[in-house]
C-alpha positions as CSV (number, residue, x, y, z in Angstrom):
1,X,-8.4,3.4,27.1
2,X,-10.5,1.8,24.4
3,X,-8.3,0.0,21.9
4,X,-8.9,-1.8,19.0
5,X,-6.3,-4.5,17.3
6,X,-6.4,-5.8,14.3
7,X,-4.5,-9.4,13.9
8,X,-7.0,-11.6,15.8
9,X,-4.9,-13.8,18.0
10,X,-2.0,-14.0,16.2
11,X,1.9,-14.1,17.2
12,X,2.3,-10.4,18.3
13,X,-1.6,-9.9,19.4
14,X,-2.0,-13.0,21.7
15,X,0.5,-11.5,24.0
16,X,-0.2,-8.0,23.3
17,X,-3.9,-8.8,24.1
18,X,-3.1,-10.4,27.5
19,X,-0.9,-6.9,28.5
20,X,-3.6,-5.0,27.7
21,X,-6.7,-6.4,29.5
22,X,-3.9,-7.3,32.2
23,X,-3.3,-3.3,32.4
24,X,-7.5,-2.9,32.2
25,X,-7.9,-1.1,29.0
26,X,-11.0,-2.2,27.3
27,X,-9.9,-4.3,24.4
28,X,-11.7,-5.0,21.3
29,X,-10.0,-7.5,18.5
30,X,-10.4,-8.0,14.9
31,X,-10.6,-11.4,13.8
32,X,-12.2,-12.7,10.2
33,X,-13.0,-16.7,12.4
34,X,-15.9,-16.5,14.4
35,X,-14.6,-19.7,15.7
36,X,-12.0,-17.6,17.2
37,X,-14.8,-15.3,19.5
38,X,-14.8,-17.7,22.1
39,X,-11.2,-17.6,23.0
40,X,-11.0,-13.3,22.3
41,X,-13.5,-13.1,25.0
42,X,-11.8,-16.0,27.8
43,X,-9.2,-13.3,27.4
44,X,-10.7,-10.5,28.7
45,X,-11.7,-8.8,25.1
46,X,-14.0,-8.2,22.7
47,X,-14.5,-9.8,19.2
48,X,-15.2,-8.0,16.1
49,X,-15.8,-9.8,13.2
50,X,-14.9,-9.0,9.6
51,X,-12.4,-8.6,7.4
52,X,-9.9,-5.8,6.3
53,X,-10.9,-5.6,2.8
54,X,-14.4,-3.8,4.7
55,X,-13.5,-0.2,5.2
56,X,-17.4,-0.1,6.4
57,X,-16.6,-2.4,9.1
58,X,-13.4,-1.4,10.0
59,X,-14.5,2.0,10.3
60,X,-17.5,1.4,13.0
61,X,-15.4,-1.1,14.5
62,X,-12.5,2.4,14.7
63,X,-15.3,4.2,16.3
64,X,-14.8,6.2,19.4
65,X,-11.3,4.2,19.8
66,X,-8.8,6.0,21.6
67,X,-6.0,4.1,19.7
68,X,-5.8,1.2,17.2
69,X,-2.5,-1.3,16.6
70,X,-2.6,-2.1,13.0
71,X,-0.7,-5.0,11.6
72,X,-0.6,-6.7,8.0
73,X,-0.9,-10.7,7.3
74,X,-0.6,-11.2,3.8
75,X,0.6,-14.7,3.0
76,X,-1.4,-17.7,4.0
77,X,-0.3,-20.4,2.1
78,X,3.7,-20.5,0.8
79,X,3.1,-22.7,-1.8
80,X,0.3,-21.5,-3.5
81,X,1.3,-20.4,-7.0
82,X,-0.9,-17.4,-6.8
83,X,0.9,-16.0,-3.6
84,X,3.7,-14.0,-5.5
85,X,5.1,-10.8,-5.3
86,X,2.7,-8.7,-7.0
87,X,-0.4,-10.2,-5.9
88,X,0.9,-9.8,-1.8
89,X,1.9,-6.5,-2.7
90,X,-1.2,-5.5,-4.3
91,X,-3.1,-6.8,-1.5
92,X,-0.8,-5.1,1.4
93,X,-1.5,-1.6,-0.1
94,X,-5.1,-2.5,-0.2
95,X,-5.6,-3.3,3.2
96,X,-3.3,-0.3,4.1
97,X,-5.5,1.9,2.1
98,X,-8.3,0.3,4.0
99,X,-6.7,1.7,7.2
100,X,-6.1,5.5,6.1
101,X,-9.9,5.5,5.0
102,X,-11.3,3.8,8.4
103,X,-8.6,6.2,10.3
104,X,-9.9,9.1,8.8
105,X,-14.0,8.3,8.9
106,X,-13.5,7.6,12.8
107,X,-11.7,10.0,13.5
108,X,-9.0,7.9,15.9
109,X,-5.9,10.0,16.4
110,X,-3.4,7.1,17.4
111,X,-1.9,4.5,15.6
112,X,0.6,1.9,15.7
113,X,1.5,0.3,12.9
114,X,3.4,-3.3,13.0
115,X,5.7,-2.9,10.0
116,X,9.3,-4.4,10.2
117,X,13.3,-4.0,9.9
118,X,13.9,-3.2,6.3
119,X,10.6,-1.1,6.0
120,X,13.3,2.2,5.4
121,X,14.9,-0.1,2.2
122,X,13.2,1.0,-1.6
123,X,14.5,-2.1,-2.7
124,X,16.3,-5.3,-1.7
125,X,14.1,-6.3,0.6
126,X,11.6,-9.1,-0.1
127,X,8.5,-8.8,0.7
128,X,9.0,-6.5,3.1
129,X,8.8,-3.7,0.6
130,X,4.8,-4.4,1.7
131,X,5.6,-2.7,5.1
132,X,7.6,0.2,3.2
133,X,4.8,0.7,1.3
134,X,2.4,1.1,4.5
135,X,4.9,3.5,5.9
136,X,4.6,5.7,3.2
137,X,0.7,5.5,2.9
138,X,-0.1,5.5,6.8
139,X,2.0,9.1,6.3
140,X,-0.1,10.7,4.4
141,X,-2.6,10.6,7.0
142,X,-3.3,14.4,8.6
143,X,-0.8,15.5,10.4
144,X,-2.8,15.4,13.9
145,X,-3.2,11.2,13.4
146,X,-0.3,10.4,15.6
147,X,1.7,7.2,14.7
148,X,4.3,4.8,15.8
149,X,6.2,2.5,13.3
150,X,6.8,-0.5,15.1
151,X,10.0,-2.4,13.2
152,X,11.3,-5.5,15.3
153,X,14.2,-7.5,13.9
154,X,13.8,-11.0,13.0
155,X,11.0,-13.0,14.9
156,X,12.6,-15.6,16.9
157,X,9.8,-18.5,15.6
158,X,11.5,-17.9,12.4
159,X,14.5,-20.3,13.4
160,X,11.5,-23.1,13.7
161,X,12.0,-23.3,9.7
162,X,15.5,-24.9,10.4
163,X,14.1,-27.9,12.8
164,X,13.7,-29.9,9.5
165,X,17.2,-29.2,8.7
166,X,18.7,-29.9,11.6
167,X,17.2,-33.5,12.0
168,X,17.8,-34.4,8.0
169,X,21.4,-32.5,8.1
170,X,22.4,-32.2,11.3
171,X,23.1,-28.3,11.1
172,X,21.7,-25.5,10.3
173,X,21.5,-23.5,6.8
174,X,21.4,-20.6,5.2
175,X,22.6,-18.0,2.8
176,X,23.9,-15.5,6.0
177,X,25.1,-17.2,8.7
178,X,28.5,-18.2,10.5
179,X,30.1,-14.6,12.0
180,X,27.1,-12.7,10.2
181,X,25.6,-10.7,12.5
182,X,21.8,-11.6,13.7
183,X,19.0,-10.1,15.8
184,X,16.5,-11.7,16.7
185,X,13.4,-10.4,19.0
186,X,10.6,-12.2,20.9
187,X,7.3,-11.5,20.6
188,X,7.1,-10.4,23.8
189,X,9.2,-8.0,23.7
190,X,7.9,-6.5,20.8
191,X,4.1,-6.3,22.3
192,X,5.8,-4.3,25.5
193,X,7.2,-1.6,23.2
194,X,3.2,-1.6,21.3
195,X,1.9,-1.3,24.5
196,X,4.0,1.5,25.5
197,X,3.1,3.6,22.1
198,X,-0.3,2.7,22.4
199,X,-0.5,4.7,26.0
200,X,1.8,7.2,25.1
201,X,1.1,10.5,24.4
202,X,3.5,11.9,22.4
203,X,2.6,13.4,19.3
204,X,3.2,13.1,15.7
205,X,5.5,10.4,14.0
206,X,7.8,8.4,15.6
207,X,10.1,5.1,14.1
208,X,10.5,2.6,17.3
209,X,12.8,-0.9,16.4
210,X,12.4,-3.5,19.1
211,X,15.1,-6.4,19.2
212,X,15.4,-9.1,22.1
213,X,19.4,-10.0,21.1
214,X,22.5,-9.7,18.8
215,X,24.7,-12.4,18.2
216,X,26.6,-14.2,15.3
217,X,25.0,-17.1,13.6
218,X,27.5,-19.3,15.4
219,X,26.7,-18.1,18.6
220,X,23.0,-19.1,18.2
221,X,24.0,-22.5,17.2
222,X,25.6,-23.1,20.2
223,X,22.9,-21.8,22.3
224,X,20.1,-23.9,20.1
225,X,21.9,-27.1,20.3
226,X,22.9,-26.8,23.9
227,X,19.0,-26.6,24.0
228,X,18.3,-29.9,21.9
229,X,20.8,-31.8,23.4
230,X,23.3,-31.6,19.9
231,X,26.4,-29.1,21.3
232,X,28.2,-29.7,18.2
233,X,25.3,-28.2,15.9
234,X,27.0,-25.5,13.5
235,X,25.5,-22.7,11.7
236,X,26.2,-23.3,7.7
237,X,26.4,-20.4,5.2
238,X,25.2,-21.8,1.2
239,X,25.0,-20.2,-1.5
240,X,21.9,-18.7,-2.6
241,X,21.5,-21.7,-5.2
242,X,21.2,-24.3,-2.7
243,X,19.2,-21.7,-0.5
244,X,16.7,-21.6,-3.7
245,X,16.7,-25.7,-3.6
246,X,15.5,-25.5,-0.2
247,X,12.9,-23.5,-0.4
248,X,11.8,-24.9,-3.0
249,X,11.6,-28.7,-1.0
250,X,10.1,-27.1,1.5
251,X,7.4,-26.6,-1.1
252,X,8.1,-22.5,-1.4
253,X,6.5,-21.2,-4.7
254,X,9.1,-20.2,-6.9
255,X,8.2,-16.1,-7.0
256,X,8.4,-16.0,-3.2
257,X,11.6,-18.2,-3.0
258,X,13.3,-15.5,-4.7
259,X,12.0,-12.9,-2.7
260,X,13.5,-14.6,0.2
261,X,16.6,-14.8,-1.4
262,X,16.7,-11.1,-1.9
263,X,16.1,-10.3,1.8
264,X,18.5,-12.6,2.8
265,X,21.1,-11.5,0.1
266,X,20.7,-7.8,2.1
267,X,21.3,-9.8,5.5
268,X,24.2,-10.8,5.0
269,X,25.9,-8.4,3.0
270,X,24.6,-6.0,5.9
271,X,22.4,-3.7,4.0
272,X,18.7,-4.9,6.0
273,X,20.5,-3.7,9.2
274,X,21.9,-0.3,8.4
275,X,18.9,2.2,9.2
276,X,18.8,-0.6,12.4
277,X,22.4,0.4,13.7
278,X,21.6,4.5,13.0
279,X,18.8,4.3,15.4
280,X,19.7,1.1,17.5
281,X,17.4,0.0,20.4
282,X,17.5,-0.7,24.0
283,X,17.3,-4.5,23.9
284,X,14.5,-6.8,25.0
285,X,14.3,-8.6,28.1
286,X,14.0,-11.9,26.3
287,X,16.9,-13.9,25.3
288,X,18.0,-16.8,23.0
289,X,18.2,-19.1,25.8
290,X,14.8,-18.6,27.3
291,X,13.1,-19.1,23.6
292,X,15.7,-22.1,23.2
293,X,13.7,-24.4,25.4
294,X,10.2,-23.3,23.1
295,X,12.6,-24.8,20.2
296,X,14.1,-27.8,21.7
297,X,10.0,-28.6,22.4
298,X,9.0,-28.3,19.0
299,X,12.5,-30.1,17.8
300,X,11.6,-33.0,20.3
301,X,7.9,-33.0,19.2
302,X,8.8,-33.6,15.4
């Protein structure tokens, strides 16, 4: 198959890529860096380069495709004061809309689409509204456009936020947490279940979640600090003030703190995983303890 993904080598692509050109489709990937062409092609692929705000070039790079992964990387810099709510947002449908028009002019009939747990929720749910926005525009493609929502649970790489905690407080933090309920998902995992819509040939539109693990806050802080060499590290629920305070040290602009203290408002009060537990997953193959020793590399390297 010829397939085209967008993402350049990015958390999910990188190992999506390597799946791909492992299973010998012929792989061509977006990137915006031409300093990035070199390592696309030691991988097997193909670089394209441009940028999503191009519809022209996104739509002869669509070309004869037999399926394209589309994905969405809106926020660069966390403490820019121009990265808030309304400006990602803006830009998200943008770059979606970018997508319908280069789907349509190519006439690719595939898609996957990486969008995210929370996706189903009109409100409450951070930024992610950006990937409930998609949703609902990728939709309005023609019916005979067949597409796969992708939604994985929380990235695993996300816990590298607390490393700083951990070393300054000597636990971690955060507004869910203790017997909340967490699931997590590797990035490996979640570029499997692509690969599998990618190839697939079922038709019309289809919701897929990818997780890796469940377990309670607590349960994670035993596996991460059996990891690190800390077995006492504990898993501390604050309020969202403090969590505000934080974000803010961490040098988070003010407008996106507080749309991280949304999302994680509707974690722990359970609301981000309820569409989740209606349509649960089989889960991943990768486990907490297997990406525990990635953390306890970057916790030793810091």
């Amino acid at each position: 198959m010829k397939i085209i993904i967008t993402g350049s080598l990015g958390y999910v692509s990188t190992p999506l890529i390597k799946e791909l050109t492992k299973k010998g489709h012929s792989v061509t990937v977006i990137s915006s860096r031409t300093e990035k062409q070199a390592a696309i092609e030691a991988m097997g692929a193909k670089a394209a380069i441009g940028t999503m705000e191009d519809v022209d070039f996104l739509t002869d790079t669509f070309k004869g495709a037999d399926a394209v992964y589309c994905m969405l990387a809106v926020v660069s810099n966390f403490a820019d004061p121009n990265n808030n709510a309304s400006a990602l947002i803006t830009r998200g449908n943008a770059i979606t809309n970018n997508y319908v028009q280069a789907i349509e002019r190519s006439g690719v009939k595939r898609v996957v689409y990486l969008s995210s747990i929370g996706a189903d929720m009109e409100k409450e749910s951070g930024l992610i509204i950006n990937h409930h926005n998609a949703e609902n525009t990728l939709n309005k493609l023609p019916a005979d456009v067949n597409i796969s929502f992708i939604r994985p649970t929380v990235f695993y790489r996300n816990l590298f936020a607390f490393v700083h905690a951990i070393k300054n407080q000597g636990n971690i933090t955060s507004m869910f947490g203790v017997n909340d309920r967490t699931v997590f998902v590797s990035a490996i995992d979640i570029a499997g279940a692509i690969v599998e819509e990618l190839e697939s040939e079922d038709t019309g539109r289809k919701v897929r979640y990818v997780a890796s693990e469940e377990l309670t806050s607590n349960e994670m802080a035993v596996i991460l600090g059996a990891a690190i060499g800390m077995p006492g590290l504990k898993w501390v629920s604050i309020s969202d003030e403090q969590q505000l305070n934080g974000y803010k040290a961490f040098g988070m602009n003010d407008n996106l703190a507080s749309q991280y203290i949304e999302m994680n408002a509707s974690i722990h009060n359970g609301k981000f995983y309820k569409d989740y537990d209606r349509n649960k997953p089989t889960l991943g193959k990768v486990k907490l303890k297997e990406f525990a020793k990635e953390f306890a590399a970057v916790y030793h390297q810091q």
